[in-house]
C-alpha positions in Angstrom: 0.0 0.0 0.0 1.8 3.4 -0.9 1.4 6.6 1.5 -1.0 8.3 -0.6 -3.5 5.8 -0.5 -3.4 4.8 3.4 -6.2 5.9 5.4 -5.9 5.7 9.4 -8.3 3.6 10.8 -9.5 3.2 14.2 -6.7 1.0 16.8 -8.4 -2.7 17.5 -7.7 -4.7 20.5 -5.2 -6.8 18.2 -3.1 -3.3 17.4 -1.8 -3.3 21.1 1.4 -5.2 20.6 2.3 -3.1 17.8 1.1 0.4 19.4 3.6 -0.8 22.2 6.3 -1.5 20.6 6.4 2.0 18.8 5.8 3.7 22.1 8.9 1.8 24.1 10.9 2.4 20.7 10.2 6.1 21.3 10.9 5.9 24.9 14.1 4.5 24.2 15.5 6.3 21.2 13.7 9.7 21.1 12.6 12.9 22.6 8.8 12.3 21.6 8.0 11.1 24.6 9.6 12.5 27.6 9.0 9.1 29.7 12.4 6.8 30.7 10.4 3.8 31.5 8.7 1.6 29.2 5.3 0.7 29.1 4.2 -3.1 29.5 1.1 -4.0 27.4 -1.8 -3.6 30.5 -0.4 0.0 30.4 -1.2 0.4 26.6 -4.6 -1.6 27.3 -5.9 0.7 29.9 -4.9 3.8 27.6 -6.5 2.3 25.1 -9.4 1.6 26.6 -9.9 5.3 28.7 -9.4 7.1 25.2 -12.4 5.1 24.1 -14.3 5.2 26.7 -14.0 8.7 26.7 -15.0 9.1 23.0 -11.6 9.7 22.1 -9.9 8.2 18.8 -7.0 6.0 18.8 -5.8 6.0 14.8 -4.0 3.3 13.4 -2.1 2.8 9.7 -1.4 -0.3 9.4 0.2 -2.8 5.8 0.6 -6.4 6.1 3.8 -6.1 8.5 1.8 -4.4 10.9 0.9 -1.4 13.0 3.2 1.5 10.9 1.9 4.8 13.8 -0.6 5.8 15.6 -2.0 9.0 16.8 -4.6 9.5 19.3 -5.5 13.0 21.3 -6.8 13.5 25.2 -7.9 16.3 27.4 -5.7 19.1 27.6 -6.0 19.9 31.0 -8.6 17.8 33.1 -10.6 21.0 34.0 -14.1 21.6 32.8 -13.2 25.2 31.2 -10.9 23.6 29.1 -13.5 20.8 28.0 -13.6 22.2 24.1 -9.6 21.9 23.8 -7.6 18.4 23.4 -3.6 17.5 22.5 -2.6 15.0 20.4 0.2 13.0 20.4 1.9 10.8 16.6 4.1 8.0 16.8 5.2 6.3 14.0 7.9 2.7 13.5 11.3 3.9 13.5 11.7 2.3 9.5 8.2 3.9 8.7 9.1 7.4 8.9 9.8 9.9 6.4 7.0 8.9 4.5 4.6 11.4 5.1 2.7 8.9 7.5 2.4 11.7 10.4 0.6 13.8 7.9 -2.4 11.4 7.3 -2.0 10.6 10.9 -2.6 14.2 11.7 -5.2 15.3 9.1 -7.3 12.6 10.5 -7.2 13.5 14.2 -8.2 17.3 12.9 -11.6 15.8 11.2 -12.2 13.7 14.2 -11.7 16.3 16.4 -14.0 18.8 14.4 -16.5 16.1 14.5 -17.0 15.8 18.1 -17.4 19.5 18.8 -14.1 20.6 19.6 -12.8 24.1 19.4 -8.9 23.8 19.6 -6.4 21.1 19.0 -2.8 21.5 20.4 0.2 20.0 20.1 3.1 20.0 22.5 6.4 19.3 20.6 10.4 18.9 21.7 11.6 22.2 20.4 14.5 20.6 17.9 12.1 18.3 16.0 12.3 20.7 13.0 10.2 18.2 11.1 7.5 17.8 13.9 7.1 21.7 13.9 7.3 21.6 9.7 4.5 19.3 9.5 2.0 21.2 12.2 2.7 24.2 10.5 1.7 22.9 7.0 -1.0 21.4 8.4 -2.5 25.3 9.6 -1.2 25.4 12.9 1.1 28.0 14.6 3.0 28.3 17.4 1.5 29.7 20.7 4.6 29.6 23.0 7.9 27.8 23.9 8.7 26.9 27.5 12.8 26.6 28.2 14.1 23.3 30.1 10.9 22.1 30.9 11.4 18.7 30.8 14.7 16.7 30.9 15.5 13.2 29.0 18.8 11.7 28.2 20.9 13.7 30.8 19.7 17.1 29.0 17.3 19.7 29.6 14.6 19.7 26.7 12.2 23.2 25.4 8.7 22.6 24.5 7.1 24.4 21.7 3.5 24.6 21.7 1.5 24.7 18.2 -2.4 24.6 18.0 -4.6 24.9 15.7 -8.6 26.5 16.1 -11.1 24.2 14.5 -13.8 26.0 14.3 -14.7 29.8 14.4 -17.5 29.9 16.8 -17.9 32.9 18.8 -18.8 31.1 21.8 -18.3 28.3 23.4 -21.2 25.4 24.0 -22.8 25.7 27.5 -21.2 23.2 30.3 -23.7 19.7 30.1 
């Protein structure tokens, strides 16, 4: 299946194994993830499980060797008064990228995200992934702030650069339910 035709599709029960080994792949090798300890699969399960429950997508490409990324998106912040904003988080196999997979990845979390009523989609990214920042900004977004030595991984202080994106152009938000 080439790039251009691949659609993301929604994560199955059976993706687990693959979703988790591009998560402890990131873990390990890259500053996507700012964890140091890998998850097991009952980790991947249960995250799996609360995005759905919640209502939340969990995107999948996959070919016939398997799960090539995923992409999925949360609450931003856990507070009611930011109930219309969410962050969103791309991962894709180490010898699947730089093929443009993010990009499919990414348009289809926007269209999910307009589809359930939200207002604004973010995306919190290590400040020297050039390419991350490339592809948010092609895909309409724009950066909203960076935050020095936030976060540390590998022995060294990392910067996040924030990016979001408004969905819609309502001029207020939906009433709390």
């Amino acid at each position: 299946m080439t790039t251009k035709t691949m659609t993301p599709v929604d994560a199955r029960e059976d993706d687990l194994p693959g979703i988790l080994a591009i998560y402890n792949d990131a873990v390990r090798n890259t500053l996507a993830i700012w964890n140091e300890a890998e998850a097991n699969l009952q980790n991947r399960q249960d995250w799996w499980t609360g995005r759905v429950a919640q209502g939340y997508p969990v995107l999948v490409l996959r070919d016939d060797s398997g799960v090539l990324g995923y992409a999925s998106f949360g609450d931003w912040r856990a507070f009611e008064g930011f109930r219309h904003t969410v962050e969103h988080s791309i991962y894709i196999r180490s010898d699947a990228r730089g093929r443009g997979l993010a990009g499919h990845l990414l348009a289809a979390l926007i269209e999910r995200a307009r589809q359930i009523g939200k207002h604004v989609i973010v995306a919190g990214v290590e400040s020297g992934n050039a390419a991350s920042i490339r592809l948010h900004e092609r895909a309409g977004f724009r950066i909203t702030g960076q935050m020095p030595q936030v976060g540390c991984k590998f022995g060294r202080w990392l910067d996040l650069t924030f990016l979001q994106l408004t969905l819609d152009e309502r001029p207020t938000p939906d009433p709390a339910p």
